[in-house]
C-alpha positions as CSV (number, residue, x, y, z in Angstrom):
1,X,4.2,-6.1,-8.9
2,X,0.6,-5.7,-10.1
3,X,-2.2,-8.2,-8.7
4,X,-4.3,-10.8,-9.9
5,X,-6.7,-12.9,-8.5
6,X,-7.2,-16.6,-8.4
7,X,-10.5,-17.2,-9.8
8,X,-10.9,-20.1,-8.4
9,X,-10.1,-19.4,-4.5
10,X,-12.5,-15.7,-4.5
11,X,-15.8,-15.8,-3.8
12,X,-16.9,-12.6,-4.5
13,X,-16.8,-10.9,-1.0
14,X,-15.5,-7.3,-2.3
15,X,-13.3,-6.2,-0.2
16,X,-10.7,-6.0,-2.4
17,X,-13.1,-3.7,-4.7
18,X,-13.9,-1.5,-1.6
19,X,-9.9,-1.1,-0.5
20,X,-8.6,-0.2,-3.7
21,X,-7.3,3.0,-3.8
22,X,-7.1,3.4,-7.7
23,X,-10.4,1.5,-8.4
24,X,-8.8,-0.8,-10.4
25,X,-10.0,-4.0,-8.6
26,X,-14.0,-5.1,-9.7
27,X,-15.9,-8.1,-9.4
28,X,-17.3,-9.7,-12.9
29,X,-21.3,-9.4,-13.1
30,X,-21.4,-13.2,-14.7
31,X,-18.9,-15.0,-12.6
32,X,-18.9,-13.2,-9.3
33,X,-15.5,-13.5,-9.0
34,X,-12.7,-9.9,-8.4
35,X,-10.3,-9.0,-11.2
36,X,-8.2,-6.7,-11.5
37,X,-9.0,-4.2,-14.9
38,X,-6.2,-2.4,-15.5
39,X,-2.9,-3.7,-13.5
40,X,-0.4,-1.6,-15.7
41,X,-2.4,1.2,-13.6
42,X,-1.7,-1.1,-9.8
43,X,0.1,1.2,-7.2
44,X,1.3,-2.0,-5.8
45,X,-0.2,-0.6,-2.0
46,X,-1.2,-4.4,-2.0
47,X,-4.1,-3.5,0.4
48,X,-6.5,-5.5,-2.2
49,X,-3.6,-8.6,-0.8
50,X,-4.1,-7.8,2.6
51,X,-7.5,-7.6,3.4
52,X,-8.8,-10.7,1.2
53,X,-10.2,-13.2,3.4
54,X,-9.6,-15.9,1.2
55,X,-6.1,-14.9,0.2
56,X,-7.4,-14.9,-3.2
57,X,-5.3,-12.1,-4.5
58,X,-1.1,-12.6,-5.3
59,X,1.3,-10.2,-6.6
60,X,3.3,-10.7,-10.0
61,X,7.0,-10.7,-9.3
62,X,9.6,-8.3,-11.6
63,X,12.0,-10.2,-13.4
64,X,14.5,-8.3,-11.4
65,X,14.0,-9.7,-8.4
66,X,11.9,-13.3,-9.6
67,X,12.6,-14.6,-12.8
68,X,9.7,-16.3,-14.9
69,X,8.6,-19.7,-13.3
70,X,8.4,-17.9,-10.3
71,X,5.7,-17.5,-7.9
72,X,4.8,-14.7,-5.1
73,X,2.5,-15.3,-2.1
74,X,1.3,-12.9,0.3
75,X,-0.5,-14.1,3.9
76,X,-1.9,-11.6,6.1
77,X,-2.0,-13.1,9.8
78,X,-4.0,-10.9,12.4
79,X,-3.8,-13.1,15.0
80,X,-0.2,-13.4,14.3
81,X,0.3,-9.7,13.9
82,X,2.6,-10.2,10.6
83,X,2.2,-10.6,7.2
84,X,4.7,-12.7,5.3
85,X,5.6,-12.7,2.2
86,X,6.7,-16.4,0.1
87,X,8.6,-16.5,-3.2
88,X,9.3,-19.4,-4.8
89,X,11.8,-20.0,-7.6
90,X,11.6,-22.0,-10.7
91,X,14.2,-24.2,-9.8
92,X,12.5,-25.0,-6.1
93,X,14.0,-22.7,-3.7
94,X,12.1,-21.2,-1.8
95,X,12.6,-17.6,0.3
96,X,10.1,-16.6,3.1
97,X,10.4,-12.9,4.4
98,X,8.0,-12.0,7.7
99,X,7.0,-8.1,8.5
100,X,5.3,-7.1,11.6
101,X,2.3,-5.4,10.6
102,X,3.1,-2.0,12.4
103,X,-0.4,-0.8,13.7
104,X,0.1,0.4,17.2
105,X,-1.9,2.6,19.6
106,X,-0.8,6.5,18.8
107,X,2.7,7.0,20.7
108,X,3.8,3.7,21.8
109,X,5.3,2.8,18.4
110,X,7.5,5.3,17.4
111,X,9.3,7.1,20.1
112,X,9.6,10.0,17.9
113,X,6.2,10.7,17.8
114,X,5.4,10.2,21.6
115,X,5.2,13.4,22.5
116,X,2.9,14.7,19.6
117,X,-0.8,14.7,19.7
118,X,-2.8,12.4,18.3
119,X,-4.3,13.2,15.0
120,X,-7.9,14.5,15.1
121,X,-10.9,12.9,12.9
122,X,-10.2,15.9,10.8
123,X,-6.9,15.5,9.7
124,X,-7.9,11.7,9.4
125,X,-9.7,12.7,6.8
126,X,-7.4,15.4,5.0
127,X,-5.6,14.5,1.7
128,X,-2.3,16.2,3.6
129,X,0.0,13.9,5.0
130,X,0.7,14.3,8.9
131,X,4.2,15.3,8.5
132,X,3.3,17.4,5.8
133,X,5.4,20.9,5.9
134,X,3.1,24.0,5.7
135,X,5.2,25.5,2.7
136,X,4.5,22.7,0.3
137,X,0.8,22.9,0.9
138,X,-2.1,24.6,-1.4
139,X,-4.6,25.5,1.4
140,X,-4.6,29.2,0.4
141,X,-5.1,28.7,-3.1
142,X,-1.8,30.3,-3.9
143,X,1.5,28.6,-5.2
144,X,4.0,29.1,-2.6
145,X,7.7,30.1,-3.9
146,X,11.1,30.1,-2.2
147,X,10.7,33.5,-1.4
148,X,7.1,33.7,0.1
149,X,8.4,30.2,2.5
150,X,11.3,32.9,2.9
151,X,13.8,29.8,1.8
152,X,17.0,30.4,-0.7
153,X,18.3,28.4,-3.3
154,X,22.0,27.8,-3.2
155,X,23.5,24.9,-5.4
156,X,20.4,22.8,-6.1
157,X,19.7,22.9,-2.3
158,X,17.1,24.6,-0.7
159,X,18.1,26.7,3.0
């Protein structure tokens, strides 16, 4: 569900253009207003969503889910702690979905993680994803193979 932005209702803050992560989101020179250049490219993160202000920015349904006539709204509410989600049929009906927004102090969200360590400004920073495993990573320069991670293929499953 790529973005768009209603021209009317943005007034040219930017933080949509800063969040982006595929710097698709820009803000006309003439009108001062965001667009979005290229949404066949959207990753549909919907950060651009989230952090506008002036809740500016909507999501385009798929057909699949909203048929045409249909209309998606996104509400981030901080104070609330949620962000809900509002899609309206052509025929009226209406269908409201709520989602915590799950930002919690390291190790009182997820019980799983309670006993790790926190993540450093370093791996903050990192492309690598915290759960990463080490055998999938490129940090040595080499390609890694099932017998360097000392792993064995048997019937399309690694062990």
């Amino acid at each position: 569900m790529p973005t768009f932005v209603y021209m009317t209702s943005c007034d040219g803050c930017g933080h949509c253009v800063d969040i982006c992560p595929s710097d698709i989101m820009h803000i006309d020179p003439t009108y001062r207003r965001a667009y979005n250049i290229e949404p066949d490219m959207c990753w549909e993160c919907y950060s651009c969503v989230k952090a506008c202000p002036q809740n500016a920015i909507d999501v385009r349904g798929y057909a699949d889910f909203a048929p045409l006539g249909h209309s998606v709204r996104v509400r981030r509410e901080e104070e609330k702690g949620t962000i809900s989600w509002k899609v309206k049929f052509r025929n009226g009906t209406e269908k409201n979905f709520l989602s915590p927004i799950t930002t919690v102090p390291w190790g009182t969200g997820y019980p799983e993680l309670k006993d790790e360590a926190a993540p450093t400004d370093e791996m903050r920073e990192s492309q690598h994803l915290y759960s990463e495993p080490e055998y999938i990573r490129m940090d040595d320069g080499d390609v890694h193979t099932l017998k360097s991670n000392k792993l064995k293929m048997k019937l399309g499953v690694y062990y």
